[in-house]
C-alpha positions in Angstrom: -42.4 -62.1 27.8 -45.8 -61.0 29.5 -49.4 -60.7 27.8 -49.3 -57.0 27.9 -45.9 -57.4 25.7 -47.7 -59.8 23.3 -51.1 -57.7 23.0 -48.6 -54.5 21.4 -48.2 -56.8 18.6 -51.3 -55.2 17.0 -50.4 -51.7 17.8 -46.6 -52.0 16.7 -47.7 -53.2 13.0 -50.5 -50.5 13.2 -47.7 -48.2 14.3 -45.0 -49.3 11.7 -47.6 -48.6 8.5 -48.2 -45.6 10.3 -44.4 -44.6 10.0 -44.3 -46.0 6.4 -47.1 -43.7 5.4 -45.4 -40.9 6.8 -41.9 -41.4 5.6 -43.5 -41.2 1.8 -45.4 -38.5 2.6 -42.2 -37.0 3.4 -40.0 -38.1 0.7 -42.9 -37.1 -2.1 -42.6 -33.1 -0.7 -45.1 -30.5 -0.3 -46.1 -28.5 -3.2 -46.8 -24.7 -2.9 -48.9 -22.6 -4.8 -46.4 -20.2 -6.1 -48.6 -18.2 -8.2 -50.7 -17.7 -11.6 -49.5 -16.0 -15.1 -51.7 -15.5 -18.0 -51.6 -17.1 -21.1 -53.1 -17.4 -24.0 -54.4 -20.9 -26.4 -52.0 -21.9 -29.1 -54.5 -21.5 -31.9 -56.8 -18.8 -33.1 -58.9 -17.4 -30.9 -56.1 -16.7 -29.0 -58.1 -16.8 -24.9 -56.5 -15.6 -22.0 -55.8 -18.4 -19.9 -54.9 -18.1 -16.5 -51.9 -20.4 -15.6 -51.3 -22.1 -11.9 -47.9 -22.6 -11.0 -47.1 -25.0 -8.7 -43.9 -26.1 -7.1 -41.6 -25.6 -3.9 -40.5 -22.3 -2.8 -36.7 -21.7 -3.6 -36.1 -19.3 -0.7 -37.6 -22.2 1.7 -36.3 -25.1 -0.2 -32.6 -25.7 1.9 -34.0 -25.2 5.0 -37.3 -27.2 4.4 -34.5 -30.2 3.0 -32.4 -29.9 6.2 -35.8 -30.8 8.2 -37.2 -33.1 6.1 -33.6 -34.9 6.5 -33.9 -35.2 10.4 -37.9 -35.8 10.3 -36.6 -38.9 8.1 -34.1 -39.8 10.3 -36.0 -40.0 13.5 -39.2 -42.1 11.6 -36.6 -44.2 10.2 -34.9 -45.1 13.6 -38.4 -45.1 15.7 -39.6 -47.6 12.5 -36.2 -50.0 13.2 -37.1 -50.0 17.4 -40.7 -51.1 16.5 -39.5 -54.3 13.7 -36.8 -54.9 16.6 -39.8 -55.6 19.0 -41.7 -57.1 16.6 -39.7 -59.4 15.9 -38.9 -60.3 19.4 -43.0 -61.0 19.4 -42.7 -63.3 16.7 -39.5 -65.5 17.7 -40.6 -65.6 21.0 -43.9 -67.4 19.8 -41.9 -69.4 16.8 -39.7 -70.4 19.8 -42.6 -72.4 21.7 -42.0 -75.9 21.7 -45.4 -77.4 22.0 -47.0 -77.4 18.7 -50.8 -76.3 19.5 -49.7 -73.8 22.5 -47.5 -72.4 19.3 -50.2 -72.5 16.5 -52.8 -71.0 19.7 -50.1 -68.0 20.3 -49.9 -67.4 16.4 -53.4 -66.8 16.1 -54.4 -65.2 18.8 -51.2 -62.8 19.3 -50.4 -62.2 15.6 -53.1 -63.1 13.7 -55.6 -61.1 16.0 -58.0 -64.1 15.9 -60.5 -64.7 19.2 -60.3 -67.7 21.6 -63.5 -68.3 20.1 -62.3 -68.4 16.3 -59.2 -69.9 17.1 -61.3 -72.9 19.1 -63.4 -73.4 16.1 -60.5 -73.9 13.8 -58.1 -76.1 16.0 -61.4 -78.5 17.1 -60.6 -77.6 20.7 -63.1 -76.0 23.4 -62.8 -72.3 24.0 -61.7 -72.8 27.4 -58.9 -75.1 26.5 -57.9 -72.5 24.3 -57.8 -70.1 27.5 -56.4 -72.3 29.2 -53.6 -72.9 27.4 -52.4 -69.3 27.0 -52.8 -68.6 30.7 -51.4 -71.5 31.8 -48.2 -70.6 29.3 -48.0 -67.2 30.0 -48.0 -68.4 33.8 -45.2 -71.1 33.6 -43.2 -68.4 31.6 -43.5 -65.9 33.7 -42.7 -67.4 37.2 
């Protein structure tokens, strides 16, 4: 796995709430304004109220569900392809055997921390911190 691979972390989670937005924005619909009638109050004086009514249209309805089907679909199966290589991310990094290159990977790659913030938490120099993923990312990739 190369750095590039690990730095799309951040943009596949973004990506995958993204998706999970728009699948419920699917699934809850659109509502048209279909029109108004009039009205009046139940008790004396009887106003004239205008009514909205609000709803899908039936004439569009099948065709609009046909769509909405296959827009699920396709966010559904783009959604499973983005955990799939999110989860490659993560075992990769669980899968590191040394115990602060692991914990340096975590923080950096998944928990979006900076060398900086991740040196000041571990005790260890920024460089080090550098160090380590390059030197990693190098043996790893050779």
């Amino acid at each position: 796995m190369t750095e590039k691979d690990l730095n799309q972390y951040k943009a596949i989670k973004k990506e995958i709430a993204d998706l999970n937005r728009r699948i419920r924005e699917t699934k809850e619909g659109e509502v048209v304004h279909l029109g108004i009638v009039k009205g009046s109050s139940k008790n004396f004086p009887y106003n004239t109220k205008n009514f909205h009514i609000n709803g899908i249209d039936p004439e569009d309805a099948s065709r609009r569900q046909e769509l909405l089907v296959k827009l699920l679909r396709q966010r559904e199966a783009q959604k499973d392809e983005l955990l799939k290589k999110q989860m490659e991310i993560e075992n990769y990094i669980f899968g590191i055997n040394d115990s602060t290159t692991r914990t340096i990977f975590r923080m950096y790659f998944i928990d979006e921390l900076s060398q900086l913030q991740i040196a000041n938490r571990t005790g260890y120099d920024q460089s080090v911190v550098s160090r380590k993923i390059k030197q990693y990312l190098r043996k790893e990739n050779d």
